[in-house]
Residue frames as qw, qx, qy, qz and C-alpha x, y, z in Angstrom:
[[0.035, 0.222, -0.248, -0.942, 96.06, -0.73, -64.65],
 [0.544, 0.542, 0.500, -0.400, 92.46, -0.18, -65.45],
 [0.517, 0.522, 0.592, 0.331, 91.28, -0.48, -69.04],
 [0.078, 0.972, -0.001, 0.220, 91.05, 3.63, -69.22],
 [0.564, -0.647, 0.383, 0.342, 94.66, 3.74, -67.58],
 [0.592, -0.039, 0.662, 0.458, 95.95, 1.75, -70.46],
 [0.359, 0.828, 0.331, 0.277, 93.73, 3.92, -73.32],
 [0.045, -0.986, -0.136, -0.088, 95.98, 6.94, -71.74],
 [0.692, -0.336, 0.487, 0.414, 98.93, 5.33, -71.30],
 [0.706, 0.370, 0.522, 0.303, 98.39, 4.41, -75.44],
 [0.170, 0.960, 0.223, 0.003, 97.26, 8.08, -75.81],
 [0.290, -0.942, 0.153, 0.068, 100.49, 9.41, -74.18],
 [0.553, -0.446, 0.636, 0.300, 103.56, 7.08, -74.82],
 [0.505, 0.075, 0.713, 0.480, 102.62, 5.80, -78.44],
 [0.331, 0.827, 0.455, 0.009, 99.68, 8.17, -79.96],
 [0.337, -0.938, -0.054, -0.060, 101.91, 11.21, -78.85],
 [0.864, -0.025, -0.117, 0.489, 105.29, 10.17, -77.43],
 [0.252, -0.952, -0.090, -0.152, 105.00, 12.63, -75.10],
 [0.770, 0.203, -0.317, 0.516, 109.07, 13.61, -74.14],
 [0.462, -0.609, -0.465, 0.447, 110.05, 14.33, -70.65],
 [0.226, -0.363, -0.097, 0.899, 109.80, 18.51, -69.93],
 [0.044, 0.395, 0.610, 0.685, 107.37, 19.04, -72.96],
 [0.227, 0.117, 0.060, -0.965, 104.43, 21.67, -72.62],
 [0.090, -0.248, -0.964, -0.020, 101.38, 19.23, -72.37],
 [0.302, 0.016, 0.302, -0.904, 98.03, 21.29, -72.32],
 [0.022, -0.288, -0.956, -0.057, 94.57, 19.50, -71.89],
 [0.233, -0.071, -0.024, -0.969, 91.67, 21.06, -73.01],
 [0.100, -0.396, -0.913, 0.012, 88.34, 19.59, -71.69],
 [0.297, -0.457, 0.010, -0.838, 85.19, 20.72, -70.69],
 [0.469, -0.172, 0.582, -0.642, 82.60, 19.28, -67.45],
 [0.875, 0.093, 0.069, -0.470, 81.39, 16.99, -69.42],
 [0.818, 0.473, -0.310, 0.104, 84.36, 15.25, -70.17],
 [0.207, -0.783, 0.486, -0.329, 86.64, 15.97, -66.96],
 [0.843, -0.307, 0.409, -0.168, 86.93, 12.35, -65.75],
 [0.899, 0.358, 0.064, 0.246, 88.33, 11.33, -68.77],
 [0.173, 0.728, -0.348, 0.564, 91.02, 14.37, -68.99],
 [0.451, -0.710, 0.451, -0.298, 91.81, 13.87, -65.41],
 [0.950, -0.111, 0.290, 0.021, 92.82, 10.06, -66.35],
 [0.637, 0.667, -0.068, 0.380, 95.14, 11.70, -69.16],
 [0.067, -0.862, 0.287, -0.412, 96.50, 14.31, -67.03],
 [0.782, -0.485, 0.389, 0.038, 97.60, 11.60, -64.27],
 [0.893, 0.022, 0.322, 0.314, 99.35, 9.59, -67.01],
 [0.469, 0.806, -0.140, 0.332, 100.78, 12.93, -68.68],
 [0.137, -0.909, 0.302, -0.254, 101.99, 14.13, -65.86],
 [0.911, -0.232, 0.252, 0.229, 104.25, 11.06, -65.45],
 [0.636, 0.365, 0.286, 0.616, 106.45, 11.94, -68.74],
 [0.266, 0.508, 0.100, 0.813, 106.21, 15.66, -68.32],
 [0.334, -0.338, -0.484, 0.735, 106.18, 18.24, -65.09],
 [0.131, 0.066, -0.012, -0.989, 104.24, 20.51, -67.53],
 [0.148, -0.240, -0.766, -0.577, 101.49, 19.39, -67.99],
 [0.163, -0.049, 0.163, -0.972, 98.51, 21.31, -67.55],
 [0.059, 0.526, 0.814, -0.238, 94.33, 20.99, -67.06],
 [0.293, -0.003, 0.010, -0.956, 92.20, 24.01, -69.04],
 [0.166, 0.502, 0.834, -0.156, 88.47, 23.32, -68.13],
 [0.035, -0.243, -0.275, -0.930, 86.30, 25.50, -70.66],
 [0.373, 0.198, 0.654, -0.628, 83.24, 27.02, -69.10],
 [0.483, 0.442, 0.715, -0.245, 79.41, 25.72, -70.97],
 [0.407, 0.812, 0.169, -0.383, 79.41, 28.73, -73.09],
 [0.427, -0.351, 0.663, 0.506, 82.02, 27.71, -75.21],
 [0.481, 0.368, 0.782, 0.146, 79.52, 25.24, -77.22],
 [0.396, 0.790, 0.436, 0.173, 77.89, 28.43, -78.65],
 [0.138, 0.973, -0.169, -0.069, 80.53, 31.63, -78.50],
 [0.788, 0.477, -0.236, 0.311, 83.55, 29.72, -79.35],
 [0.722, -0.330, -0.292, 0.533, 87.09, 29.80, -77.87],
 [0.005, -0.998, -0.044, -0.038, 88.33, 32.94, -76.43],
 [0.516, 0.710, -0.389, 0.280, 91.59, 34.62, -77.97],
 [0.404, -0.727, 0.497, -0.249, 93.20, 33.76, -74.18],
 [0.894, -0.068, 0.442, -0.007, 92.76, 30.07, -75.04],
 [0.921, 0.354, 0.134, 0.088, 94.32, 30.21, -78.40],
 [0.313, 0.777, -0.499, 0.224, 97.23, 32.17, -77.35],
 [0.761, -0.306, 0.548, -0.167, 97.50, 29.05, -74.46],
 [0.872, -0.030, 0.482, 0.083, 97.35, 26.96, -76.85],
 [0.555, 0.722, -0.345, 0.230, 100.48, 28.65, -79.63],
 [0.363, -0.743, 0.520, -0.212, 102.21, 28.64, -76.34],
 [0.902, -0.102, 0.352, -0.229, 102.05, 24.28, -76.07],
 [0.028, 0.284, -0.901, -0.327, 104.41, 21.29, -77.72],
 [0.045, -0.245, -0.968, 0.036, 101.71, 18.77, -76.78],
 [0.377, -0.022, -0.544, -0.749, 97.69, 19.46, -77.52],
 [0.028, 0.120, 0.964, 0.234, 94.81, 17.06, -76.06],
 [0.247, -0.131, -0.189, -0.941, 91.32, 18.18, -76.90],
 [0.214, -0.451, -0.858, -0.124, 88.99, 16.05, -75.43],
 [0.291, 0.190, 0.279, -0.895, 85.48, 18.01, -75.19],
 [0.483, 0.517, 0.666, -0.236, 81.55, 17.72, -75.95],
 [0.481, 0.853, 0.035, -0.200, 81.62, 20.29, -78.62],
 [0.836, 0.117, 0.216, 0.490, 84.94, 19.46, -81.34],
 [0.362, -0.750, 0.267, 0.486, 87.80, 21.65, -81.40],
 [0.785, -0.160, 0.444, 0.402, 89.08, 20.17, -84.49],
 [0.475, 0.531, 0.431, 0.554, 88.32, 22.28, -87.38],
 [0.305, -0.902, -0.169, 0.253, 88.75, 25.64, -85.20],
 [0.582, 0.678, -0.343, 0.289, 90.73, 28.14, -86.54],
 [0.372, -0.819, 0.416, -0.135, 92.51, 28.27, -82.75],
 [0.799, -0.153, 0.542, 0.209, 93.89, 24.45, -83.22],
 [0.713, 0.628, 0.166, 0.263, 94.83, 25.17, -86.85],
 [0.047, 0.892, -0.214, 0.394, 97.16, 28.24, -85.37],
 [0.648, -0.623, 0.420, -0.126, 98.31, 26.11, -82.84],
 [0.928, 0.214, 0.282, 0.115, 99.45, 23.48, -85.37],
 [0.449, 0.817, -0.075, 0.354, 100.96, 26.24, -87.64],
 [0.065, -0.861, 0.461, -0.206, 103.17, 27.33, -84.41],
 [0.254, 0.430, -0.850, 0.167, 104.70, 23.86, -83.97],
 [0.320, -0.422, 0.684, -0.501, 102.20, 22.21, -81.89],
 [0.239, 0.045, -0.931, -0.272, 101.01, 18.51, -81.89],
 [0.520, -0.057, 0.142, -0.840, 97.45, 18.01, -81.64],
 [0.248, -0.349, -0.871, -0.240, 94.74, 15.22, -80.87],
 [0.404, -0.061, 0.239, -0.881, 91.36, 16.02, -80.28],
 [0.075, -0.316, -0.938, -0.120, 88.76, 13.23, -79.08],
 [0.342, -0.085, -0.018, -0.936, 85.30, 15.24, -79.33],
 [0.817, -0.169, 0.080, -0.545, 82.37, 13.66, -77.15],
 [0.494, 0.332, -0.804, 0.010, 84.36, 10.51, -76.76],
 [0.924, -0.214, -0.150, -0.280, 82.50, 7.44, -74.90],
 [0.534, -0.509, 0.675, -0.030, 84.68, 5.50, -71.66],
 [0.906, 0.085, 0.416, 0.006, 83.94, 2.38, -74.36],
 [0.653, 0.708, -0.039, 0.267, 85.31, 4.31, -77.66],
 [0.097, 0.793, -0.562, 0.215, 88.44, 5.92, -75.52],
 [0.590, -0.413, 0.688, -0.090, 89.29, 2.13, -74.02],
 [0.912, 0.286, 0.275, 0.104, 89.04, 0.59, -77.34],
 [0.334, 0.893, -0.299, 0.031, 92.20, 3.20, -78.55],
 [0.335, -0.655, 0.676, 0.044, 94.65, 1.07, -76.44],
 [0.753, 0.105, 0.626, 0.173, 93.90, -2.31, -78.86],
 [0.691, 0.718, 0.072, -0.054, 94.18, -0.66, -81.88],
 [0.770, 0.171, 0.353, 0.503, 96.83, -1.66, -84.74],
 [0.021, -0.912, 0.011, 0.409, 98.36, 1.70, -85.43],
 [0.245, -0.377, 0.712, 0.539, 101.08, 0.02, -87.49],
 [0.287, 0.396, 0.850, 0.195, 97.95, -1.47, -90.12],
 [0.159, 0.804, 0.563, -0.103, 95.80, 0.96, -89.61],
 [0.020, 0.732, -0.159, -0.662, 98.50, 3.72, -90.90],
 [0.311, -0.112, 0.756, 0.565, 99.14, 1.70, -93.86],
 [0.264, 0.619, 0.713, 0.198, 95.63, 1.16, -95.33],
 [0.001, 0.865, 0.332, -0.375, 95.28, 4.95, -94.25],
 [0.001, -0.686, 0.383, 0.619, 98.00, 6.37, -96.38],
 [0.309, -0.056, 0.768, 0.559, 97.77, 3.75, -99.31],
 [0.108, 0.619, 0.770, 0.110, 94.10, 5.09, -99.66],
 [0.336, -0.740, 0.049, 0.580, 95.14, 8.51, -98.99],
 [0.115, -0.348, 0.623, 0.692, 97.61, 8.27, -102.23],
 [0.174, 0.411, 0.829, 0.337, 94.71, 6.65, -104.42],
 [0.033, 0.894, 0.428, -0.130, 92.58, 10.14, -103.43],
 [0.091, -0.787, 0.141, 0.594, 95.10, 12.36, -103.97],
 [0.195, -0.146, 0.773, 0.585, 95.46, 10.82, -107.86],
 [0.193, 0.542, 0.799, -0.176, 91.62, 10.36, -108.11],
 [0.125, -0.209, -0.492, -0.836, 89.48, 12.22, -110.46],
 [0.584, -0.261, -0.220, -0.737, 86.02, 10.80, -109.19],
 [0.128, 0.094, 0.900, -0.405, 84.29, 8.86, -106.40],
 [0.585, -0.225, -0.368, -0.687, 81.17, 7.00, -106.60],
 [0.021, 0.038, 0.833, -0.551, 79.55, 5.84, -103.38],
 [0.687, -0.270, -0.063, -0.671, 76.39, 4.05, -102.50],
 [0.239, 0.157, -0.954, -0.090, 74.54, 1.88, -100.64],
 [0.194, -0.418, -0.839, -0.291, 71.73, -0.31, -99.95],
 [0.011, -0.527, -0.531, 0.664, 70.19, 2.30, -97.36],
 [0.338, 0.849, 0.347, 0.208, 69.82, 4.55, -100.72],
 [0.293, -0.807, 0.126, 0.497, 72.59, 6.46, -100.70],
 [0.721, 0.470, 0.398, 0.317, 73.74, 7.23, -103.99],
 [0.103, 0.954, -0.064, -0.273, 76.33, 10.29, -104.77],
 [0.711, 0.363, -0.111, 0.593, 79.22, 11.41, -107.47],
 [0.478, -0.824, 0.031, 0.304, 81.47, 13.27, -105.82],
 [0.693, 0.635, -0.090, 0.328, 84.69, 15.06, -108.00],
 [0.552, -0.771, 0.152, 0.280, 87.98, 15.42, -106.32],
 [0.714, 0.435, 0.020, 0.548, 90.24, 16.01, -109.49],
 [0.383, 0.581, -0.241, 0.676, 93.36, 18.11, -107.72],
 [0.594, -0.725, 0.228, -0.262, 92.29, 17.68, -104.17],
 [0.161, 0.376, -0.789, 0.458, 94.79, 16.08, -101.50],
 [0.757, -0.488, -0.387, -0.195, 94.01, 13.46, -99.90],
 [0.488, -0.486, 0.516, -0.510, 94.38, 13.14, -95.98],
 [0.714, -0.181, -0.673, 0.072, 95.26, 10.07, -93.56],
 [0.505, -0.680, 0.158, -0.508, 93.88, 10.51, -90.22],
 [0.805, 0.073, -0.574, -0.134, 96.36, 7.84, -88.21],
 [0.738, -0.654, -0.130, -0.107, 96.50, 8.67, -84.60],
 [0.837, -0.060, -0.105, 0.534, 100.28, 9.24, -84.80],
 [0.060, -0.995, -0.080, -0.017, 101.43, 12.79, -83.71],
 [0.712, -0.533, 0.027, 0.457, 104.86, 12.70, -83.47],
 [0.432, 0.483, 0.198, 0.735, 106.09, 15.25, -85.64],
 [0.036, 0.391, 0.205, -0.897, 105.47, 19.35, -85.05],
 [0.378, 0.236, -0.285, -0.849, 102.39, 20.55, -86.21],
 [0.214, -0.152, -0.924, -0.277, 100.76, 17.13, -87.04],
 [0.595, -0.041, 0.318, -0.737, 96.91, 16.72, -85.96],
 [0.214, -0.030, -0.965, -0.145, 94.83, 13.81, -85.45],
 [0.752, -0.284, -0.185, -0.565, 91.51, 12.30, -84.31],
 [0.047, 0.113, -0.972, 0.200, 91.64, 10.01, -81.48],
 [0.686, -0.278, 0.642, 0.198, 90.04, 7.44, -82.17],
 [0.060, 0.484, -0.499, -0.717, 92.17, 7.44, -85.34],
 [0.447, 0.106, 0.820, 0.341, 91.52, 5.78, -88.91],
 [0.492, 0.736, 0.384, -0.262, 90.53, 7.26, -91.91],
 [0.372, 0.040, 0.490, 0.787, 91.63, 8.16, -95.68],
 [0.229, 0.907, 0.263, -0.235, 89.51, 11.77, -96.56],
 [0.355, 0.089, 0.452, 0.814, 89.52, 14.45, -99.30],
 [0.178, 0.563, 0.299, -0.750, 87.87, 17.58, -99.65],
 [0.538, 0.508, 0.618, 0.264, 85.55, 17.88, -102.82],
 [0.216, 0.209, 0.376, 0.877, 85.59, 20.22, -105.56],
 [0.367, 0.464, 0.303, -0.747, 82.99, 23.08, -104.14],
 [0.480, 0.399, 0.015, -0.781, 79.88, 23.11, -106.10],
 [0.312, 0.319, -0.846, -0.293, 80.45, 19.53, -107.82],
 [0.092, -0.117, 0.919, -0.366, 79.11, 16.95, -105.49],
 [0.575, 0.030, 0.046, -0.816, 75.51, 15.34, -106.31],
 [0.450, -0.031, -0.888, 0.085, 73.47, 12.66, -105.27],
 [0.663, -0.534, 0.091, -0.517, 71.56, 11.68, -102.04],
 [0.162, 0.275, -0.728, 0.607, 73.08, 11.05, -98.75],
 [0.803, -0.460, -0.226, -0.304, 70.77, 8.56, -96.45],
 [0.049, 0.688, -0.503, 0.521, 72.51, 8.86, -92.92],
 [0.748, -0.137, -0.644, -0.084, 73.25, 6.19, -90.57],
 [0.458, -0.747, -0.241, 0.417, 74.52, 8.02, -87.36],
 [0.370, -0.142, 0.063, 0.916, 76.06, 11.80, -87.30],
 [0.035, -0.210, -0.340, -0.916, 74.67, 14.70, -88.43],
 [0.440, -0.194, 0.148, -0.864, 71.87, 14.86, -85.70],
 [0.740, -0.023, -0.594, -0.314, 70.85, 11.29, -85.86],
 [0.372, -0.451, 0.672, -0.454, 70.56, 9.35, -82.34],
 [0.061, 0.135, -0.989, -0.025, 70.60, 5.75, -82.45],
 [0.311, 0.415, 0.653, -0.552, 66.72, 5.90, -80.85],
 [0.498, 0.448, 0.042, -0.741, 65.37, 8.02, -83.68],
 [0.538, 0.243, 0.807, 0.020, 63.06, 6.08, -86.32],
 [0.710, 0.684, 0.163, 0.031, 63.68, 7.66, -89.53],
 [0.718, 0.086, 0.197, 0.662, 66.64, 8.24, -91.74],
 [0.106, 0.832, -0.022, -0.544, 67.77, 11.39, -92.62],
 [0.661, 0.346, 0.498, 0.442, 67.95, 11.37, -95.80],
 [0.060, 0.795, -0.112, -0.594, 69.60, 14.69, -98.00],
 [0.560, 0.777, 0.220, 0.185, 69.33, 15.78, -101.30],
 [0.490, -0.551, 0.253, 0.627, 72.78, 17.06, -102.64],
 [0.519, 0.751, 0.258, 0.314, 72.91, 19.51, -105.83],
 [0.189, 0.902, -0.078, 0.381, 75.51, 21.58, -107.01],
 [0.405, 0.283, -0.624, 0.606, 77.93, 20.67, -103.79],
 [0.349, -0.256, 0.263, -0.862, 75.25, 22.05, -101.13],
 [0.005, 0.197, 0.881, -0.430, 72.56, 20.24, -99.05],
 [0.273, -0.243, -0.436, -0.823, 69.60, 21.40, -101.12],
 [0.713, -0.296, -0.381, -0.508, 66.93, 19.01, -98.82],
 [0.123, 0.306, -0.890, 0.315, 67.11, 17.59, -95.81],
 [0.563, -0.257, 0.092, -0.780, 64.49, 15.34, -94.39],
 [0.682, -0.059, -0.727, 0.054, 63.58, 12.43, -91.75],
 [0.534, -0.665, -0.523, 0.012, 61.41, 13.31, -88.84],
 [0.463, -0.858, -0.144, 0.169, 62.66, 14.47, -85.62],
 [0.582, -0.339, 0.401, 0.621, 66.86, 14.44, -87.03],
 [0.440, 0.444, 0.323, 0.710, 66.35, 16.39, -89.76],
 [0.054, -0.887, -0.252, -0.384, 64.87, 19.15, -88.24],
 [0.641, -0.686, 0.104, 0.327, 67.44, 18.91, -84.99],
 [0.667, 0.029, 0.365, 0.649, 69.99, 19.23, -88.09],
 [0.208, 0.740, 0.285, 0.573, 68.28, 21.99, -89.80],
 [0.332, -0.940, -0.051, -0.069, 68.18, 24.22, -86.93],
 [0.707, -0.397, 0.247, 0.530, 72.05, 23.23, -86.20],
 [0.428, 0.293, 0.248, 0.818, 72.83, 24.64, -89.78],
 [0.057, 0.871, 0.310, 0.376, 70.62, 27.40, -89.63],
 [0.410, -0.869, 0.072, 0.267, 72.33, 29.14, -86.45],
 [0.412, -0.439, 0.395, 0.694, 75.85, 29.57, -89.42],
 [0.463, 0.643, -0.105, -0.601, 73.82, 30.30, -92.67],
 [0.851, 0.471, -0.054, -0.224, 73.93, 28.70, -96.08],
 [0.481, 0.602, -0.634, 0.071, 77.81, 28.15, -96.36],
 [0.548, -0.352, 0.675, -0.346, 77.27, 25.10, -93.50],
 [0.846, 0.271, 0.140, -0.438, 75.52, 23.36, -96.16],
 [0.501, 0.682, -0.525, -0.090, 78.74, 22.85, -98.59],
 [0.980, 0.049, -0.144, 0.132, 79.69, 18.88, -99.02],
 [0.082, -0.862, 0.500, 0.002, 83.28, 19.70, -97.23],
 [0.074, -0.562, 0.824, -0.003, 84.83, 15.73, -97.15],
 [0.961, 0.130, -0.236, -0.060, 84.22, 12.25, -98.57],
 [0.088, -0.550, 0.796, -0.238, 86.36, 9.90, -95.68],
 [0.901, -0.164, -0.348, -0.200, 86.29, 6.14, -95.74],
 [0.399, -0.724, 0.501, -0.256, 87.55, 4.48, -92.48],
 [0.616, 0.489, -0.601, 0.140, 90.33, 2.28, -91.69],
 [0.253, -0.390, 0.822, -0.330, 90.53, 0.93, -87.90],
 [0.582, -0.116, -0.789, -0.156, 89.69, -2.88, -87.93],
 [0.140, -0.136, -0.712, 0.674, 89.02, -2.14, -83.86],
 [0.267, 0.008, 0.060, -0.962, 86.47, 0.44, -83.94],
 [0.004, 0.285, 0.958, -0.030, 83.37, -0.47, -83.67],
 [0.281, -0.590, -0.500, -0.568, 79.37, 0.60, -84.47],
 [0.137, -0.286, -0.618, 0.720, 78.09, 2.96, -81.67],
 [0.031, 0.753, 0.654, 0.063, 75.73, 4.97, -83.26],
 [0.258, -0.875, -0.005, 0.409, 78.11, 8.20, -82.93],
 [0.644, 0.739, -0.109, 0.166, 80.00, 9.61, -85.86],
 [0.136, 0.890, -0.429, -0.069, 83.22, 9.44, -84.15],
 [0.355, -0.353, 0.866, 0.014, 83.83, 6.11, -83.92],
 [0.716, 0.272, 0.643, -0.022, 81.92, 5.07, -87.06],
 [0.618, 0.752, -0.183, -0.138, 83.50, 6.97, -89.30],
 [0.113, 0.580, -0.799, -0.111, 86.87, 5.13, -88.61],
 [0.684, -0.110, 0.721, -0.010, 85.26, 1.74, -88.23],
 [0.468, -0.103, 0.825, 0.299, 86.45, -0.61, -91.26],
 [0.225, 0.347, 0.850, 0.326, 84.37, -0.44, -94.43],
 [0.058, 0.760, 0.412, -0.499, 82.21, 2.84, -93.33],
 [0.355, 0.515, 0.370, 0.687, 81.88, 6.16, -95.36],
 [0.037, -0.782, -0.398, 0.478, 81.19, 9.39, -94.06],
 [0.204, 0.668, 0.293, 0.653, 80.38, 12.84, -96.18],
 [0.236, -0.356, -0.420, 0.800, 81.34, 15.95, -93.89],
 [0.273, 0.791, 0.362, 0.411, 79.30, 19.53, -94.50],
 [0.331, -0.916, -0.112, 0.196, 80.57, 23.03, -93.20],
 [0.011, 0.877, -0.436, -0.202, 84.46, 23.87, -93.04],
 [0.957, 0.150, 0.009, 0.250, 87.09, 22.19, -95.27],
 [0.044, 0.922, -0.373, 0.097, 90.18, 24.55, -94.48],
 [0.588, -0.535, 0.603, -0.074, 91.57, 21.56, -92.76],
 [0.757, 0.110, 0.616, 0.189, 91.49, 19.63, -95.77],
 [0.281, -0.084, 0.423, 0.858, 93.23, 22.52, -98.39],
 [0.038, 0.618, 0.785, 0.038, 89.57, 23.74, -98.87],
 [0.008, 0.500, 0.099, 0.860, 87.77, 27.71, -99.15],
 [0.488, -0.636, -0.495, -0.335, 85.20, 27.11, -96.59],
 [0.428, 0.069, -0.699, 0.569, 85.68, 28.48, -93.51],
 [0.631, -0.508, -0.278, -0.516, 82.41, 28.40, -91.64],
 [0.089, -0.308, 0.832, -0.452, 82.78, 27.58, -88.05],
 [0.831, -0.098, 0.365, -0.408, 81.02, 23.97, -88.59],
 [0.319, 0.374, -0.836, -0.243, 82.11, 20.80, -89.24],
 [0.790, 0.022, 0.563, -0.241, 79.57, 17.34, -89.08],
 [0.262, 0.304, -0.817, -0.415, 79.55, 14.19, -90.48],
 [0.887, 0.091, 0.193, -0.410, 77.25, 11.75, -91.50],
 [0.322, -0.283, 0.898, 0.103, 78.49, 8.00, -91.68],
 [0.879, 0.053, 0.045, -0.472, 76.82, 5.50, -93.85],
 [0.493, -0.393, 0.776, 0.014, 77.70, 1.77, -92.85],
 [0.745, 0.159, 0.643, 0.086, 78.16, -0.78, -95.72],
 [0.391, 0.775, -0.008, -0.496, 79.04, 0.95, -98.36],
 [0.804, 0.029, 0.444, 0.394, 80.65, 0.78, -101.69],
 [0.080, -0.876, 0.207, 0.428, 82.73, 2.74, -103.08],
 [0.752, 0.187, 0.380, 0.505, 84.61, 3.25, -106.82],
 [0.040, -0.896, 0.096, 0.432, 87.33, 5.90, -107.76],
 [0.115, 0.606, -0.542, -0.570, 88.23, 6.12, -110.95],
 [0.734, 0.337, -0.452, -0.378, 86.63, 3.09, -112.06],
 [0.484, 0.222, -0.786, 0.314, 88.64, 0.81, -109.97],
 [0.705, -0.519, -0.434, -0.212, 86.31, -0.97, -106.69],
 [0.243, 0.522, -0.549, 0.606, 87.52, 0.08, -103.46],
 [0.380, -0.034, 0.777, -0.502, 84.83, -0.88, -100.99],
 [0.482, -0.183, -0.579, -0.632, 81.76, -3.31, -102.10],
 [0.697, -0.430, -0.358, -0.448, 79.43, -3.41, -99.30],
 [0.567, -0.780, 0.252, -0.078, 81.54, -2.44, -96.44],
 [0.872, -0.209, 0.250, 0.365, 84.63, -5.24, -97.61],
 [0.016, 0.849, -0.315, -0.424, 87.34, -3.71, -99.06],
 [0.912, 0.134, 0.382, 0.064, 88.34, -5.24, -102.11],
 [0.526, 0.775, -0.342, 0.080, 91.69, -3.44, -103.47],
 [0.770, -0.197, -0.003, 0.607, 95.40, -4.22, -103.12]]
């Protein structure tokens, strides 16, 4: 069994626990087919339904069409793996609501979807939900670090979220790859300046920071060369309500690892990431059809007074 065999195996038998006759629908797109076709072999061991939708190009910019999202009310089983993220769509939110169980790996990397079969799911739910309960009690977060990041951030009455790669319920959603403890801020509250280490337009190549001004909950400024402006134009094509600070998430897989791609550095160990766009998915108003995140690595973090990261190490019990 190849190293991707054994990530889809993980995906299917333990992420999942996929059960024999289930309704298994895979949603991919041409960029991503090789991977989905490595799922689909190992679904289709555990379940005769299981299915292949390839979306055509134009997705990325006219969204899903109403054919897909009655497909997917129709489904027990969910996997999203595409270039452009499914996750914060209302169609996967409707699909959840009728009973169905969702992961969605968006732009996932052969290295980041073979590192899902080593990961501690049985750790990495704990930290996620005991940090989870500490946000959903939380008044305030303060986060910074030495890049210059520096923001308060009020979550008094929000719910927190654990993101832990386990689906086995109805309705549950997840992120493969999993790990993370998030919380949607208090609209209009959030201020400070956010100096991005990968996400939000940033490419591992480019040679300045983006670096954003936050007032009032909103992205007020954004600037750092060639990635701020590839960002500005991204918001600009949904209007001002992209802008809105939608989720403060600190991550929790000890596996994960730096890639330079926000989906596998916002769950790696010690990270931070600040979404902007929709928070519906986190009990939120917003319901722009964008969600990014920007990661910043090393951070430190205190909620309520009480240290929770200092410079990437976690340092509660």
């Amino acid at each position: 069994m190849t190293k991707l065999d054994k990530a889809a195996h993980t995906v299917i038998h333990q992420c999942l626990q996929v059960k024999k006759d289930e309704k298994l629908l895979i949603i991919t797109d041409e960029v991503l087919l090789d991977l989905a076709s490595i799922l689909f072999k190992s679904a289709h061991n555990k379940t005769k339904f299981a299915h292949v939708l390839q979306l055509p190009p134009q997705y990325v910019y006219d969204g899903l069409d109403d054919s897909v999202g009655s497909m997917m009310r129709n489904m027990d089983i969910i996997i999203a793996i595409t270039s452009s993220s499914l996750s914060h769509t209302d169609a996967r939110r409707r699909a959840c609501k009728t009973g169905a169980r969702v992961v969605s790996m968006p732009n996932i990397t052969r290295d980041t979807f073979e590192r899902i079969a080593k990961t501690d799911f049985q750790s990495l739910t704990h930290l996620s939900r005991k940090l989870r309960d500490i946000l959903t009690m939380a008044k305030e977060i303060r986060a910074w670090s030495a890049n210059g990041t520096k923001l308060v951030i009020p979550i008094a009455k929000r719910r927190g979220y654990s993101d832990t790669g386990l689906v086995h319920e109805r309705g549950k959603f997840s992120n493969l790859p999993a790990g993370e403890a998030c919380v949607s801020p208090e609209e209009g509250k959030t201020e400070g300046i956010l100096v991005v280490d990968s996400g939000l337009g940033v490419h591992p190549e480019d040679k300045e920071k983006l670096v954003m001004t936050i007032k009032k909950g909103k992205a007020t400024r954004i600037c750092g060369g060639i990635a701020a402006q590839r960002f500005t134009r991204q918001l600009a094509r949904f209007g001002p309500e992209s802008r809105l600070v939608a989720e403060f998430g600190i991550g929790t897989n000890s596996v994960a690892k730096i890639s330079g791609y926000s989906l596998e550095d916002e769950k790696v160990l010690g990270t931070i990431h600040i979404g902007l766009g929709n928070n519906v998915s986190f009990g939120g108003i917003n319901r722009v059809p964008i969600h990014v995140d920007g990661v910043v690595y090393d951070a430190s973090v205190v909620i309520d007074g009480k240290k929770i990261l200092d410079n990437g190490k976690l340092v509660f019990e």
